[in-house]
N, C-alpha and C positions, 0 to 999 in steps of 0.2 A: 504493500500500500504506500503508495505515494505524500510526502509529508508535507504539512502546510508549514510555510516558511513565511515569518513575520521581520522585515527589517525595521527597526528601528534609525531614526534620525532626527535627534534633540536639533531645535532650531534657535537660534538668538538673533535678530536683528540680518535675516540673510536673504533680501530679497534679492541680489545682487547675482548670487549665486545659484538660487535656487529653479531658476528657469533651467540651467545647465543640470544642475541633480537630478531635475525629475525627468527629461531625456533622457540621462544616463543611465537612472534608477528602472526604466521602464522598461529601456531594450531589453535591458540586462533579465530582467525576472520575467519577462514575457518569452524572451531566448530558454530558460530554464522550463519555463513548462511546457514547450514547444517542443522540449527534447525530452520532457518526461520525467526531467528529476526531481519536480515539484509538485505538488496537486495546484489545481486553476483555481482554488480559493485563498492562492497565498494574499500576503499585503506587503505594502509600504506604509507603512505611519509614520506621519511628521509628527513629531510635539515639538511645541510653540511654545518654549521658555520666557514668556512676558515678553514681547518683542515689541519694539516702539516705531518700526518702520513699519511695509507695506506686507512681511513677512505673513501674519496668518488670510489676511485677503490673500494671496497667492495659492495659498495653500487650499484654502476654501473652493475657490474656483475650478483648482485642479481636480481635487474628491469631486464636485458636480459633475464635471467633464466625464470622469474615469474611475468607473469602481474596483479599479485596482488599487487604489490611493484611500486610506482613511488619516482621520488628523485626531489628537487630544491636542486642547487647550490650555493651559495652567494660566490658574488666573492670578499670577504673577511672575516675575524670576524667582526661580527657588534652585537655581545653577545648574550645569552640565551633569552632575550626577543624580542628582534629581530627575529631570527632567527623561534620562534615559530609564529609572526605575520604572515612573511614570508610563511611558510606551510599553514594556516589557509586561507589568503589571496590568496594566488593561488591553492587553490585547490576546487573544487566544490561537495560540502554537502550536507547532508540534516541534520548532525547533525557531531558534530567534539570532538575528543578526545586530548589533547594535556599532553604528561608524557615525562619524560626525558628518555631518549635512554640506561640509565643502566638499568632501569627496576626495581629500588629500592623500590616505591612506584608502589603498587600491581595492574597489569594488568587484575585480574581476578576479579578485582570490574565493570569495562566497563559494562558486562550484567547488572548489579544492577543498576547501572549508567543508560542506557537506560531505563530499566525501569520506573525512575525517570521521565525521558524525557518523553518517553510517555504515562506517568499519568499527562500531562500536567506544566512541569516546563521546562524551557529555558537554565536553568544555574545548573550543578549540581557539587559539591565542594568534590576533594576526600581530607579527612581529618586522620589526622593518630591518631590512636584511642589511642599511648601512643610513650612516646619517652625514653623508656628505652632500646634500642638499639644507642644509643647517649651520646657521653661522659658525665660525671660532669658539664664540665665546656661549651657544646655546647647546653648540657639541660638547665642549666641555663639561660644561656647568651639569649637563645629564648625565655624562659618564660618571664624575664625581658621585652627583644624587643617588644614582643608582648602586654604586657600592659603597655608598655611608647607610643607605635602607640593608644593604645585606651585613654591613660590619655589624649595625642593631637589630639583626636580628629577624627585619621584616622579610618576610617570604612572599618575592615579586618576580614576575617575567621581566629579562631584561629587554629591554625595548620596545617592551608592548604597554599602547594607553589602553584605548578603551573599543578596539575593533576586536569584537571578539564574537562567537558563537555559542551559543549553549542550547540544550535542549530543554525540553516543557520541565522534566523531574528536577535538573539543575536550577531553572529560572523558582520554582518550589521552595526547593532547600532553598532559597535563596532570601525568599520570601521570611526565615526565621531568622535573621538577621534585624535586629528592629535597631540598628544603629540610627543616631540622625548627623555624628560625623561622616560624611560617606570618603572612602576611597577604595570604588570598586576594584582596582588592579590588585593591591591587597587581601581584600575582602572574597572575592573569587575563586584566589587558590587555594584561601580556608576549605572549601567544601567539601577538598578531597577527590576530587570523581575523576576519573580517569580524563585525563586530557591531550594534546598535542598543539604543534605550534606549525604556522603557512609562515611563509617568508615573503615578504614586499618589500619593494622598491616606492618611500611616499617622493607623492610630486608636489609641484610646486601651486598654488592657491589658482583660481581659475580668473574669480573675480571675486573684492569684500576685502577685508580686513579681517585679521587674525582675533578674536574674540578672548584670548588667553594673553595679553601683555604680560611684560614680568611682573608687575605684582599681583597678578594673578598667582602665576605659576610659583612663585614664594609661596604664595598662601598656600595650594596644595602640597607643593614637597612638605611644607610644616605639618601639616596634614598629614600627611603618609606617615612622618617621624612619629609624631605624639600620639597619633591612633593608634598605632601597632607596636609601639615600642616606652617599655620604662627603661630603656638605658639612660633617658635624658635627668631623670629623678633620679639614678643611681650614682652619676657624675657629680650632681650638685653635693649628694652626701660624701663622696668622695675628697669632693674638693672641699666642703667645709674642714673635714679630718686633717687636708694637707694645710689648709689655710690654720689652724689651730696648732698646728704642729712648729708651724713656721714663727707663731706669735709665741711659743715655747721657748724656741730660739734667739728669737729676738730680745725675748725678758732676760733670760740668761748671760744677751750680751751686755745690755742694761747695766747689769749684776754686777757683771765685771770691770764694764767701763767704771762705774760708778764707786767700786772698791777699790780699784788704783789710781783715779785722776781723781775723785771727789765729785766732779760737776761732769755733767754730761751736755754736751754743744750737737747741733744739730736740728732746729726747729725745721728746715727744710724738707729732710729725709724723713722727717716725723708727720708731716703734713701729706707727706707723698706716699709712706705707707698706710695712713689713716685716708687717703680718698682709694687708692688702690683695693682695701678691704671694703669698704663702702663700697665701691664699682661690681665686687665680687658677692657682697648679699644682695643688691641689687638685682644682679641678672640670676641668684639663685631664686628669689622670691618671685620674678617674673615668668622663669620655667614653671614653681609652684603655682603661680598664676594660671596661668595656659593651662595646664591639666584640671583645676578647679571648674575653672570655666568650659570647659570639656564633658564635665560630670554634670554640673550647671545645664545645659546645653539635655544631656540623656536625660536626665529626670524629668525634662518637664513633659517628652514626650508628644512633644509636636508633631503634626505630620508635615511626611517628604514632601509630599506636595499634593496641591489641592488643583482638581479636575474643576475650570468653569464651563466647557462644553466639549465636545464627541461631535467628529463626523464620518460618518461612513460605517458604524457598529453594528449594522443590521446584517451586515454582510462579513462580520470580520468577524464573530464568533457564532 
């Protein structure tokens, strides 16, 4: 039996682009059930992460046009990870695709992708086979990120975001997860379920602007660190220890200066290790920060995101 296949494609502000997606999104899964590898009731769903452009009129119009397309609305931004729960969760599968709506990380892996699926894996991770289409300093800065998450401990694919495949029982389990810090790349390989990885080559933005600026993508990598990892809590107790240890030593010398001269000179290097240890409960208080506010955050038990309208449902499950 032929499996219904639901892609997912969180949208922010992409009206620029999105004439080109749904193109691309159309041959592509129309080519697939025309060869048989899909049943003819699969989908496309956009979701529409609060978008302030012309984005969900595009979307709208397309669904009336073609019931190959349905959309969910969020009736705000509630972010990229959101947004993709959102799709995944209201729509019914037999197996789900989840890519960003530029279309940068390569669509024509899906079939390879399926395949994966069904030779028996649950979970399958599109990975980009190089990142020399990425500046100096965004190459960098990822290789780093990616092996300071594995130095703490976090268990990620490396250079996989968030193109990835899963099936109906994975998206499930998935479902018990009631985080509201999300970082699905993390969050994912908890599951456990047998998986593998497609290799791609991403290309370069079609039309639009990148929706992930750096401070964005700060705030994620942070994200990925404090969610998955108490090394950061471990360090600070650490360093309090050496910083205590250090002030041991320094009374000591105190001790001594002050037993052979009498007076002790130095109001400078006094001021300079008194704002240095200040500097250091400082950022140890604001790590304990972060983490509070994290807990803050779980408890109140918000939701991911809130559905303002559905199109195209009658046909999608």
């Amino acid at each position: 039996m032929l499996k219904k296949l639901a892609i997912i494609l969180p949208c922010y502000n992409e009206e620029e682009i999105l004439p080109h997606t749904i193109r691309k999104m159309r041959a592509l899964i129309r080519g697939m059930i025309k060869k048989k590898k899909i049943s003819a009731d699969s989908k496309i769903c956009f979701v529409n992460d609060g978008s302030r452009d012309d984005t969900w009129n595009i979307i709208k119009k397309t669904c009336a046009k073609d019931k190959l397309f349905c959309a969910v609305n969020l009736s705000r931004n509630f972010g990229h990870q959101g947004a993709i729960l959102a799709g995944m969760y209201e729509v019914c599968a037999d197996v789900y695709v989840t890519i960003d709506a530029d279309l940068q990380d390569n669509p024509d892996c899906i079939p390879q992708m399926l395949e994966k699926i069904n030779s028996g894996c649950d979970i399958v991770y599109g990975v980009r086979d190089s990142r020399q289409t990425d500046s100096f300093f965004k190459r960098t800065t990822a290789v780093l990120y990616y092996r300071l998450l594995k130095f703490l401990g976090v268990n990620i694919v490396y250079n996989h975001a968030d193109f990835r495949m899963m099936t109906k029982r994975a998206v499930e389990t998935l479902k018990q997860f009631p985080e509201r810090n999300l970082f699905l790349r993390a969050i994912v390989p908890l599951l456990g379920f047998k998986s593998a990885q497609v290799y791609y080559d991403r290309t370069a933005r079609q039309a639009g602007e990148t929706k992930y600026p750096l401070k964005k993508m700060v705030a994620l990598a942070w994200n990925g660190v404090s969610n998955f990892s108490i090394v950061p809590l471990r360090l600070v107790t650490f360093l309090g220890f050496f910083v205590c240890f250090l002030s041991v030593l320094f009374l000591c010398f105190v001790i001594y200066r002050w037993s052979v001269r009498g007076t002790i000179v130095g109001w400078a290097s006094m001021v300079t290790i008194i704002t240095v240890f200040s500097g250091v409960q400082l950022v140890s208080l604001g790590i304990i920060g972060e983490y509070l506010a994290k807990i803050f955050v779980e408890v109140k038990k918000r939701p991911l995101f809130i559905v303002e309208d559905k199109i195209g449902f009658e046909q999608a499950c």
